[in-house]
Structure formats: structure tokens, C-alpha cells
N, C-alpha and C positions, 0 to 999 in steps of 0.2 A: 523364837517361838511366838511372843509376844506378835510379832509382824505378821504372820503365819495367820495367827486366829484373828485376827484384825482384817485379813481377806480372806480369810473362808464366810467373814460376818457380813462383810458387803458382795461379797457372791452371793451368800444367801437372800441378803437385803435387795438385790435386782431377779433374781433367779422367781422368788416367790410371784411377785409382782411379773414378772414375764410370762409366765405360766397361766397365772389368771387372766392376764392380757390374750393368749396365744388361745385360751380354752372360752375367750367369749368369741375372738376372731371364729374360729371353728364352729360354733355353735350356731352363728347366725343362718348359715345355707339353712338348718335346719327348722330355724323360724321361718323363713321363709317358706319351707315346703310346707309345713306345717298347717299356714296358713292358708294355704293354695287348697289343703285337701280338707281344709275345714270349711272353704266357701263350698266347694264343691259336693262336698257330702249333705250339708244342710240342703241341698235342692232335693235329696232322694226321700223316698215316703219317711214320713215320720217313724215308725215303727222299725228300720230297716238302717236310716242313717242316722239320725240322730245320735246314739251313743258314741257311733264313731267319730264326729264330727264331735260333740263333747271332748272325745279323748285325745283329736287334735288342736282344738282350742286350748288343751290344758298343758301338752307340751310346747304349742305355742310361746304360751304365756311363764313357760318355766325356760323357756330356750331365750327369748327375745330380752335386747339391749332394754336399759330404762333408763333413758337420758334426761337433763333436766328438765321437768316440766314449765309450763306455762304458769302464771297468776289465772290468766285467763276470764278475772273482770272488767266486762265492758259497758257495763252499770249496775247502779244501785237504787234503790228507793229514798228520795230523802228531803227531808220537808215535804211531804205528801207530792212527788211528782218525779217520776222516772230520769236520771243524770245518765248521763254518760259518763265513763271513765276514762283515762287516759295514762298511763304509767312514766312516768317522764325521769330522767335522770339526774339527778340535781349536784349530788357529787361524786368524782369518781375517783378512785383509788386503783393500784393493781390486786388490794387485798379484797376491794368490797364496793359497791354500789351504791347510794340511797336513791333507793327511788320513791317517788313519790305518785299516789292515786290524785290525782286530779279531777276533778269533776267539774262540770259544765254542764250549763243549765242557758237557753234560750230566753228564757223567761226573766227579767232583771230583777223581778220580786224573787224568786229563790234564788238565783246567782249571788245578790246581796246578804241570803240568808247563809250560804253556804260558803263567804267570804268570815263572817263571821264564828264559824265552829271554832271550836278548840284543836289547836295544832296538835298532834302526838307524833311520838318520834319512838315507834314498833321496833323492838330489838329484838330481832331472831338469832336463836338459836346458831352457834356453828359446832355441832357435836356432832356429825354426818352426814343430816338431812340437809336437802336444800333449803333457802328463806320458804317458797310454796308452802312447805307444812302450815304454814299460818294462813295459809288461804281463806279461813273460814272465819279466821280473827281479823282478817284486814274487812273483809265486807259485813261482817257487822259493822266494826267499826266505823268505816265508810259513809255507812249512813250518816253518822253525826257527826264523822270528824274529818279533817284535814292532814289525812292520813301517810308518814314518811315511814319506810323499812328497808332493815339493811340488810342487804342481799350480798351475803358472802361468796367470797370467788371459792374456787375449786383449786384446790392448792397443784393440781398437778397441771394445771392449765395456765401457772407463773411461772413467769421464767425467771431462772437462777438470778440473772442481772437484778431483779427485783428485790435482790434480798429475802430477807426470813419475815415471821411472822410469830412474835410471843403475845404472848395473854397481858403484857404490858400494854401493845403494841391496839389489841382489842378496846382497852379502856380510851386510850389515847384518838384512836377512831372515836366513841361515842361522846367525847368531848368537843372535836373539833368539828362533830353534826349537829350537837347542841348551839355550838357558836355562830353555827353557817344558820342553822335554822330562828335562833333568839330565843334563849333558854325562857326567859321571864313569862313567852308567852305560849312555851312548848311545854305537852305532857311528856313522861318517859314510861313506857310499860316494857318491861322484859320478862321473856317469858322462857323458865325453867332455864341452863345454863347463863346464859348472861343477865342474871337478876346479881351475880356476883361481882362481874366490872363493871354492870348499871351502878351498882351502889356507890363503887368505888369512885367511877369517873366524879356524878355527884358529890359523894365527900370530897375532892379534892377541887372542887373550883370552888366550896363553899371555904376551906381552908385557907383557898388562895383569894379570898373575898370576891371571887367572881358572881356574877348573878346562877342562878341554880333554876331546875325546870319547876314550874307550880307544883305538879307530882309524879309523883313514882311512886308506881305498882309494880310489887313483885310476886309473878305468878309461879309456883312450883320450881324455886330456885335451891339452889343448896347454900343457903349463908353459909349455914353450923351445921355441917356433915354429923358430928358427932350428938346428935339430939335423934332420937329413934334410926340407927343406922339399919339401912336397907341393903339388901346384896351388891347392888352397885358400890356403895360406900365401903360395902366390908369386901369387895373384890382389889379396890381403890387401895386398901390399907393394909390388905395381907401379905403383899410382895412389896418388897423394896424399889424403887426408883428404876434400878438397873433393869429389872426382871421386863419391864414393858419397853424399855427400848431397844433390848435384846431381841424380844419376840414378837413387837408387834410394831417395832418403826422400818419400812423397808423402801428403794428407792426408787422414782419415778422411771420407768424402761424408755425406751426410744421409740420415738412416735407422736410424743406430745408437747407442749410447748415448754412442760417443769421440769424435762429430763431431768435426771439425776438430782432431784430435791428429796431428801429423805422426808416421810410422810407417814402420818398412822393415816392408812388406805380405807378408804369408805367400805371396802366389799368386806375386809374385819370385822368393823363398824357394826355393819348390818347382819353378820354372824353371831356377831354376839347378841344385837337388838331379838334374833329372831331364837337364838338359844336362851334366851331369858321364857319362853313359850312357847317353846318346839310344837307341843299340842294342838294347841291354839291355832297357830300355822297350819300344820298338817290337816285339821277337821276345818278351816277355810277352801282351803285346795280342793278338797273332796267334797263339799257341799257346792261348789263353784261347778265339778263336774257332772253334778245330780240336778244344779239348778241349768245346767246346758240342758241337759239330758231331757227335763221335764218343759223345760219353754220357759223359765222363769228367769226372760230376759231380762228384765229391771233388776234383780239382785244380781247376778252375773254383771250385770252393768256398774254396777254397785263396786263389788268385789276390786273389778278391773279397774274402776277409779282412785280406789283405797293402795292396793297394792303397785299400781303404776310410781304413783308417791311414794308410796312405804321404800320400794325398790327401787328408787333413784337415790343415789348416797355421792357423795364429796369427801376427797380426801381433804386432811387437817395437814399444815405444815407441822413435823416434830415436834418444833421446841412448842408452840403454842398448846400443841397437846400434851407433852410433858411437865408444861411448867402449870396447866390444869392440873393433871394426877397430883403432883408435888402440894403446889400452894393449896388448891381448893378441898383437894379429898384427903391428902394424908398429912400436911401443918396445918391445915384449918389457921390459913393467917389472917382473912377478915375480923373471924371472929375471935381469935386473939390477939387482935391487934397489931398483928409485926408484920403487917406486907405492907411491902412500898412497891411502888410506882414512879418509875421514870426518875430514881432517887429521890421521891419523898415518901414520906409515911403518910399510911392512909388512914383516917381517920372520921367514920360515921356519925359522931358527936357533935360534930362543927358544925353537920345540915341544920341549919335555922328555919328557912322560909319553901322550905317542900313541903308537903302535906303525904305520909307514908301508906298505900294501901297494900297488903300482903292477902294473897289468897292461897289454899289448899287444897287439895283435893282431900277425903278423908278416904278412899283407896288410894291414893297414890302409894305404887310399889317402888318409883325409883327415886323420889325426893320424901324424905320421909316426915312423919306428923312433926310440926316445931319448929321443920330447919326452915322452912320464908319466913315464917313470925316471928324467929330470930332477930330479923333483922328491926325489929320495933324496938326492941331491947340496944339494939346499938345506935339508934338513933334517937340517944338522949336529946340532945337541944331542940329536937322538935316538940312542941305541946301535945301533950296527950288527945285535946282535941283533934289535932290534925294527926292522928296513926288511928288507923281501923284495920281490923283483920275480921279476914271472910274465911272458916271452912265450908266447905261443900258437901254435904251428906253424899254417897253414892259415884262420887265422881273418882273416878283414875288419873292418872299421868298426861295423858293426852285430852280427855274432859272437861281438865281445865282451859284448854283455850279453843276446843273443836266440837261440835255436835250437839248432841239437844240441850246438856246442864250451862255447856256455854252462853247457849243463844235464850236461855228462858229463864236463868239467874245470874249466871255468872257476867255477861256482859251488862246487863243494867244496873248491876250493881257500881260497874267498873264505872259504867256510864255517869253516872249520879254522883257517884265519887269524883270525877272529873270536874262536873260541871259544876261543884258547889264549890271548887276550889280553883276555878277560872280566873285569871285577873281581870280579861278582859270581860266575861257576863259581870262575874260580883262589881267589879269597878267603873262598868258602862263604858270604857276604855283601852286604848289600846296600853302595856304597861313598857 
């Protein structure tokens, strides 16, 4: 019986996944037509086609693939004179990328200037989204700094021979980018899930007396889940372990390069991202059709940039996202001190020579008020001088690293914080 339910569980684990695979195959003819009679109705008088032409731009847009997007910066403004950018791969993994913005300047008085910045080493997110979601934090950034981010792969685009992928295995990557890049003269900012193996990697080369990055910022991370818990956290902690591998890990179908890797699937992912605000959703779609409908192509433009992103999801390899649920939302072992790593214990105390900035959102609905400032608190050995913590009046979940509160406090804060904890500005040298 036992054997029995053990394949009805991987039928169902391919079966689910095929379906969804089979129901986007299907769907595309119909983007396409879609799109055919959306050009073509936009030519008839205003008054006559345009709603039509709205109402097929919107099935368009609800029928159409949304594959990885682009970075898509190809410069930046910085030290008063326009760079180019260049995205270059520095190392590569099957689990993950680091690429790095590059900039280039003709000019040898800004080239020099721009050799100069402070190196950062951008930890995005692997909770669904592509690394792009941080598109808006890398070109700030950009401007002043010498900008590296890790750009996770798509778990069902590795092949089995690759092996697996735990939340071990996440720390263990941003340690051996730290190494490749030289910690001493590298910043570390992670933003929202990996401000948890950001901390960790750190504590454990400071452990291991290795050199450690100048700083680390953690934006909207969950140290201490259990400090103002939010629905994500109390979704996290109300079912036992089994209950998400039962129903939400299922296996990669045929067609793709991960066959058969069992996976928590992006288009979940993004069921759930979008059932947290079903509303929200709904009255976007429907103002997207009224701003077709009226000519108000800049916010439809808008829309279509927003949700191209939002809509593009990555699936997570299993264990990496199981041994998240486990460790981070429901032992909370950062912050009670009992997770180890790669067999040893991890330990936020030992950081000596980082300098600690944590920032908040004060809406943040999914990381909640306390859990990043936590992490000041466990990073005794650091001097109080060197920890600051930023909340943000006004800002949400994604505010923190995207849109206007980012670009008009929140990144010069970050800024400032960097540079006063530079080795190489404060020391005149390289360290």
C-alpha cells in the first residue's frame, strides 16, 4: 500500500506540472491571434475600435508566455558623464551566474574615477522571481559602484547530472563570490530572502578567520521570523514540513533540460505572490483595459513593464526550498543559533570587522517590523558604531529596493553607509 501511494504521489507530482506545461502550449495560438487583432483594430476610428482592441490587448497579455526578462542596462549616469554598460560573466556555476555591470568611460579622468567606486556584491533573491526584479537597484547602484549580482538559474533548466541545490549550498555560493571578487574590498547587500545566508556566509569566514566584506546590508530579510509575524510566516509555521512537500513540490515533465527534478514550480510561486492581493491584481488588469480604451499609453506601458517582470517566475530546486520552509520560517535557526552549514555552526557574533546596515520597510507585509534589525542584535562583536538601522516611513516589501522611496532615501542612505565604511576611500588604498 505503502508503494501504492508513493505512485499516485509522483503521478501526481508530473501530472500537475504537465498540465500547466500542456495549458500554456495551448494558450499561445491564442496570443498570438490576439495580438494580430489588437494591431488591427487600433487602425479603425477611435470611437468604433478601440475598446476592442483594449479587450484584445488584455487577453493578449493574460494568454502570452513571460520568459526571462532582460537587465536591459546599457548605461548609466556617473561622475557627471554618461558610461556605458556592459554585463559580463565572471563566474559560472550550473546553479547561478555572477554577473557583473561593467562600465566604461572614454574619458581616462572618469574611467579612473570609476575604477575607483566601491565594489558590491548584490544578492538577489531566489524565492521565484528572476535576479531582474532588482533591475532598479542595480542602476542606482551603478551609478557609484562597481556593481556584481547573482543571477540564479531556473531550476528546471538543470540537468539532473547537476545534482541538487540546498540553502547550504546558496551560502556556500556567496562565499566563494566573496573570495573570487576580495572580500576586504567588496560590499555585501542582500535583499529580502538571502539577507539570511548573506549573514551566514559572513559569519562563517569571520569564524574561519577569513577576511569578511566591509559591509553588509540587509534589506527586508527575515533573520527572526518570529518578531511581528506576518501571513507568510504564519503560512510557513502552520503546517508541518510534510504538508508543502506533499502539495507543493512536483516534477519537472519532458521537454526541458531538469526533467524529472522535483521542484517547488514558479507558476505556484506566483499563485500564491498574486493570492496574497487578488484585488489588487484584478483592479490593475481592468484599469490597464480603460487606460487602452482611453489612449493612456504611457500607463498601459507602465502596467505591461510591471507585470512582464511580476509574470516571469523560476522554479526552486525542492530541497533548497524545503530546507528554507524548515530552517528559516519554522526553526528559526539563525536566530537561535543551531544552524550549521556545511558542518559547522553558524555563528553572527564572530563578525568583527563589517560594518552592519539593516533597513525596513514600515509597510512591509511580508518581512515583518524587527525581523532585519534582528540581525544587529546577533551581531555582537561588531561595535555599535559600525550597525545602523533604517526604517522607512511608507514604504512596502518591494519599496524597499524599487521605485521612488528607494531612489530618494533609501539608496543614499545605502550609499553613505558604504562609503564611510570603504577601505579603500577611508584608507586612500587599496586593502
Amino acid at each position: 500500500m505503502l508503494q501504492c501511494s508513493k505512485g499516485r504521489g509522483m503521478l501526481r507530482a508530473f501530472m500537475l506540472y504537465e498540465l500547466h506545461d500542456l495549458q500554456r502550449r495551448w494558450l499561445r495560438p491564442f496570443a498570438g491571434l490576439a495580438r494580430v487583432q489588437a494591431d488591427l483594430l487600433r487602425r479603425a476610428p477611435a470611437g468604433l475600435g478601440r475598446p476592442a482592441a483594449a479587450g484584445w490587448e488584455l487577453l493578449r497579455r493574460i494568454t502570452k508566455d513571460h520568459p526571462r526578462p532582460a537587465f536591459g542596462i546599457e548605461s548609466v549616469e556617473a561622475h557627471g558623464q554618461t558610461v556605458a554598460v556592459r554585463e559580463e560573466v565572471v563566474v559560472r556555476t550550473p546553479w547561478c551566474r555572477l554577473v557583473r555591470f561593467a562600465r566604461h568611460s572614454d574619458d581616462l579622468q572618469v574611467g579612473a574615477r570609476l575604477a575607483r567606486d566601491p565594489r558590491v556584491l548584490l544578492c538577489a533573491p531566489l524565492s521565484g522571481h528572476f535576479a531582474t526584479l532588482l533591475r532598479d537597484t542595480v542602476r542606482s547602484l551603478a551609478a557609484d559602484h562597481d556593481v556584481y549580482v547573482t543571477d540564479w538559474s531556473d531550476a528546471r533548466e538543470v540537468p539532473l547530472a547537476d545534482g541538487f541545490f540546498g540553502l547550504d549550498d546558496y551560502v556556500l555560493h556567496l562565499e566563494r563570490f566573496l573570495r573570487a571578487l576580495g572580500p576586504a574590498r567588496t560590499h555585501m547587500i542582500a535583499v529580502c530572502q538571502p539577507a539570511v545566508p548573506a549573514l551566514a556566509a559572513v559569519a562563517r569566514m569571520a569564524s574561519a578567520g577569513q577576511e569578511t566584506p566591509a559591509t553588509l546590508v540587509l534589506m527586508g530579510g527575515p533573520i527572526d521570523g518570529r518578531i511581528n509575524p506576518t501571513q507568510v510566516n504564519r503560512l510557513a509555521s502552520e503546517r508541518p514540513l510534510v504538508w508543502f512537500e506533499q502539495n507543493l513540490i512536483h516534477r519537472v515533465p519532458a521537454g526541458f533540460p531538469g526533467e524529472g527534478r522535483r521542484v517547488y514550480p514558479g507558476f505556484l510561486q506566483l499563485a500564491a505572490f498574486v493570492s496574497m492581493n487578488p484585488g489588487r491584481h484584478f483592479a490593475a488588469y481592468r484599469n490597464y483595459w480603460l487606460d487602452r480604451v482611453r489612449g493612456r499609453d504611457e500607463q498601459a506601458a507602465a502596467h505591461e513593464r510591471f507585470y512582464d517582470e511580476y509574470n516571469a517566475v523560476l522554479d526552486m530546486d525542492a530541497l533548497y526550498y524545503l530546507e528554507t520552509v524548515r530552517l528559516v520560517f519554522q526553526e528559526h535557526a539563525l536566530a537561535r543559533g543551531t544552524w550549521w552549514v556545511a558542518g559547522e555552526p553558524v555563528h553572527p557574533g564572530d563578525i568583527r570587522d563589517t560594518a552592519v546596515l539593516t533597513v525596513e520597510g514600515a509597510e512591509d507585509d511580508i518581512t515583518g517590523a524587527g525581523q532585519t534589525h534582528a540581525a544587529l542584535g546577533l551581531c555582537s562583536g561588531v561595535r555599535e558604531a559600525d550597525k545602523q538601522r533604517l526604517t522607512v516611513e511608507g514604504a512596502g516589501h518591494y519599496g524597499i529596493f524599487s521605485g521612488a522611496r528607494w531612489r530618494g532615501s533609501i539608496y543614499p542612505a545605502v550609499r553613505e553607509f558604504v562609503r564611510a565604511h570603504d577601505r579603500i576611500t577611508t584608507r586612500g588604498q587599496l586593502t
